[in-house]
N, C-alpha and C positions, 0 to 999 in steps of 0.2 A: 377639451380634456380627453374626451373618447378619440377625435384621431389621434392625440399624443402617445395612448395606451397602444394604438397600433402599431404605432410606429414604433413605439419602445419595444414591440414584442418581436419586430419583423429586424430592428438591430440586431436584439437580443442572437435572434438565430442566426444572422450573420455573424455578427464574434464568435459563436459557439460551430459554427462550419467554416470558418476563416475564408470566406470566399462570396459574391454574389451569386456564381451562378449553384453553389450547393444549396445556399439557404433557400434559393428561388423553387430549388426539387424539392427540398423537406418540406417546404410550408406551399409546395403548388401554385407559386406567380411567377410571375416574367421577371428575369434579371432585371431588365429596367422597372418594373415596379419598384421591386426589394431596394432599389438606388434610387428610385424617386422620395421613398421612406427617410432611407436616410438622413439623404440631404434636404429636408424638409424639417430633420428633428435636427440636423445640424444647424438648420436656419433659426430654429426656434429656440436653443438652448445660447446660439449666438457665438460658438468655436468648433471647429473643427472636432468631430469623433474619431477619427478613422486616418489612417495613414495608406495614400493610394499610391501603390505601385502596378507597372505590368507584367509583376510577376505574385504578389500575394500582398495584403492586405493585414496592418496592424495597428492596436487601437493606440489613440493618445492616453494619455494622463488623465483626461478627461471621459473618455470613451472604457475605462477602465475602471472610470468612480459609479458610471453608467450602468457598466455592465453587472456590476455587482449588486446595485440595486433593481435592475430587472430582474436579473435571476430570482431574486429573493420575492419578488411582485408577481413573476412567475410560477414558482415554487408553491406560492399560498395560494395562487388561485385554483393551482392543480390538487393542492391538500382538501381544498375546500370543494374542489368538485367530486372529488373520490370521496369525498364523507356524503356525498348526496347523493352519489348512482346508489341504485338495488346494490347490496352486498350478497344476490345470489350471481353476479355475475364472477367470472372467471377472472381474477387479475393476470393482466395482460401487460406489455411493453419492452421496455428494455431497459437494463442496466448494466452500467460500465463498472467495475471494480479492476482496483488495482492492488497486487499483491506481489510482496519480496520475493524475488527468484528463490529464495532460499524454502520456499514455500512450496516448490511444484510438487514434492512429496509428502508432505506434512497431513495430519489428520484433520486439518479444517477442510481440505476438499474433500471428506467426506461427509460432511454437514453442510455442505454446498452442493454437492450432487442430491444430495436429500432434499434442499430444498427446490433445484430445478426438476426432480420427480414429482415434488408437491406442486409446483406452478409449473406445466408443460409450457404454457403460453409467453413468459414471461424470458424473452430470450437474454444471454446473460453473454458478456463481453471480457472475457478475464484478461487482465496485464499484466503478467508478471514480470516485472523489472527493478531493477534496484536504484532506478533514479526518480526520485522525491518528485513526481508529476503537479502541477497546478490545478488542484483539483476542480475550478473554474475552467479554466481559460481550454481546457481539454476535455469538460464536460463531464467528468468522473462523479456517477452518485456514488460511492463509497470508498475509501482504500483504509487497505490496512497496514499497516507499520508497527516495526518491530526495531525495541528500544525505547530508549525516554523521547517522551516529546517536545521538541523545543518552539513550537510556530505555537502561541498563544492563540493565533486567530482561528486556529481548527476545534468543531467540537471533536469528543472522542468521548470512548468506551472502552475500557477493560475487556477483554473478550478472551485472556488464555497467557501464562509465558513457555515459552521456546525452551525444554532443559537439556541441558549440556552435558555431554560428556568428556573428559580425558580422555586422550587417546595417544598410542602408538601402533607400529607395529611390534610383534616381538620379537622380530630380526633386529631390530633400533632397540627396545631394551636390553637384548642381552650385551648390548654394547656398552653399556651403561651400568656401574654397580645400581644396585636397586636403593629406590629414592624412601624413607623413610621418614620427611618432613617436606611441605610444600616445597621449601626453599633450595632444597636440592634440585628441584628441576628447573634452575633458573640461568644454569650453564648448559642445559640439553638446547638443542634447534626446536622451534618451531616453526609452524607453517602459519604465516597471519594471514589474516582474510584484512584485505585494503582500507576497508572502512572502518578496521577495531582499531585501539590504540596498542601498542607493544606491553599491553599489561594483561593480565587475567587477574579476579579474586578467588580463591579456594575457601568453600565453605565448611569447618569441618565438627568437631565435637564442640558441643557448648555453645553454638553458631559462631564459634572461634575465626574470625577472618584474615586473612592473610593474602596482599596484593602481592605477585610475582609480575617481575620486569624481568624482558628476555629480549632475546636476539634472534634473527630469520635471516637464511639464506633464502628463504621462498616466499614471496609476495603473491596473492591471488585476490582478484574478483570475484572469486564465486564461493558459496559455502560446497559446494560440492567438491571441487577439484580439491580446497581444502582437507577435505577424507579422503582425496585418491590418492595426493602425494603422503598423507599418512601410514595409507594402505600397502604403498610401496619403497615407505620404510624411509622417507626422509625428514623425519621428526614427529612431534607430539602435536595435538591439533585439538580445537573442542568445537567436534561437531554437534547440532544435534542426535539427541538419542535416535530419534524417526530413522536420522539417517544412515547410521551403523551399525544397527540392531542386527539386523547379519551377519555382518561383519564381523562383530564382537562373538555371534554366537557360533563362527567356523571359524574362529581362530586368529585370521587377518587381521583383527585388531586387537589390542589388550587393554582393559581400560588400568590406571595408576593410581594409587592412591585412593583404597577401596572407603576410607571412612570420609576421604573430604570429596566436595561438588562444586561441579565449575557453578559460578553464578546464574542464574536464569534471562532470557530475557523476554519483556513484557513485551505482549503482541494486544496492541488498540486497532480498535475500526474510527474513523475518523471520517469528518463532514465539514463542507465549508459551514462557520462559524456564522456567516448572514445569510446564510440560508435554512429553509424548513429540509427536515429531510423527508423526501418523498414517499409515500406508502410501499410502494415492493422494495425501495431498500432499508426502510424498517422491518419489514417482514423477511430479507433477510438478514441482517441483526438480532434478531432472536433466533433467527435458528443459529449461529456463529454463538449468541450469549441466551442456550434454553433457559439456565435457569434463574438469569438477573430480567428482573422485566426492565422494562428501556421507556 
């Protein structure tokens, strides 16, 4: 059973570096060792882990059910070894997070700079991308998402929502008689961001709601460009507030419909599901959530 543990752990770091001769540098052995592991724990599990080619390396069906459960085997023993060091030492290591482009300006990096002040040591890997990464298979201790969550198998945390504003320019309002009920603005252009559906809800007196269906000459991937083509007057758009707070306060933007609000949306920190989450990305999870303890 003890060389089984090794060998599970010397896979482990090969799926997580997709390659022999990386995992052979993380973990300090010869490429042929890390393959001797292997193929020793493929012997003894009695199928094939690993799919070899001479260009890169990916796991079976099998080396997938594997890997999930090392993590997790790996995960506790690291829990368990950091609850036993001295806690006057420094935490140290690294962590990977990933976070929505939409976010490169947003007020959680500065609860995130706060806590890389509070841990010098603890070096910190940010993704910001808007494609839903594997949080396994890419080695990710944390990401965060924004919106409903639909993957049952991730834990998660409330940690904040995203608030929206209306938006135009006012060279595009004055083009337009002035909208005095959501549903007037449902023959204006807007600018949709790719991954919304063609709808908004307006939240307004009485928490009174009202879904607006609309039309876009303008399609985008980014929440950003989103407010640039707003900014330059070819429709209505709901960026974050973060992001047009300027904007709005020199004039470039006007926000519509002072009593209703675009809907919000919910921003989770999220964890694979069979795994512990590790000490510095609990640590930082509470600085991202001060005042919920976790």
């Amino acid at each position: 059973m003890i060389d089984d543990l090794k060998a599970i752990a010397v896979f482990a770091e090969m799926a997580r570096q997709g390659s022999f001769r990386a995992a052979a540098d993380a973990l300090g052995l010869s490429p042929s060792v890390v393959s001797y592991h292997v193929s020793q724990l493929e012997k003894r599990v009695g199928t094939a882990l690993i799919y070899r080619s001479t260009r890169k390396l990916s796991l079976t069906h099998e080396g997938q059910v594997l890997y999930q459960h090392a993590r997790t085997m790996l995960d506790a023993a690291q829990q368990g070894l950091n609850e036993v060091v001295s806690h006057d030492d420094e935490p140290q290591g690294k962590l990977t997070i990933t976070l929505p482009s939409a976010l490169t300006r947003a007020p959680i990096n500065q609860r995130i700079a706060e806590f890389a002040k509070q841990y010098p040591k603890i070096e910190l890997n940010l993704l910001y991308t808007d494609i839903r990464q594997d949080l396994i298979a890419n080695g990710i201790d944390l990401a965060v998402r924004a919106g409903e969550l639909e993957d049952s198998a991730l834990k998660s945390k409330s940690i904040g929502t995203i608030e929206r504003v209306l938006v135009c320019s006012a060279s595009y309002a004055e083009q337009h008689d002035a909208p005095s009920v959501p549903e007037d603005l449902a023959e204006w252009n807007w600018i949709r961001l790719a991954m919304l559906p063609t709808q908004r809800t307006l939240i307004g007196p009485a928490n009174q709601r009202i879904p607006i269906h609309y039309a876009s000459q303008i399609v985008v991937d980014s929440v950003d460009a989103m407010a640039q083509f707003s900014i330059l007057g070819l429709g209505i758009s709901t960026p974050p507030r973060f992001l047009v707070e300027d904007a709005i306060a020199d004039g470039r933007l006007v926000q519509l419909l002072s009593e209703w609000h675009v809907e919000g949306v919910p921003i989770y920190a999220v964890w694979p599901g069979n795994a512990s989450i590790n000490n510095n990305a609990r640590r930082l999870l509470n600085y991202l959530t001060p005042t919920t303890e976790s």
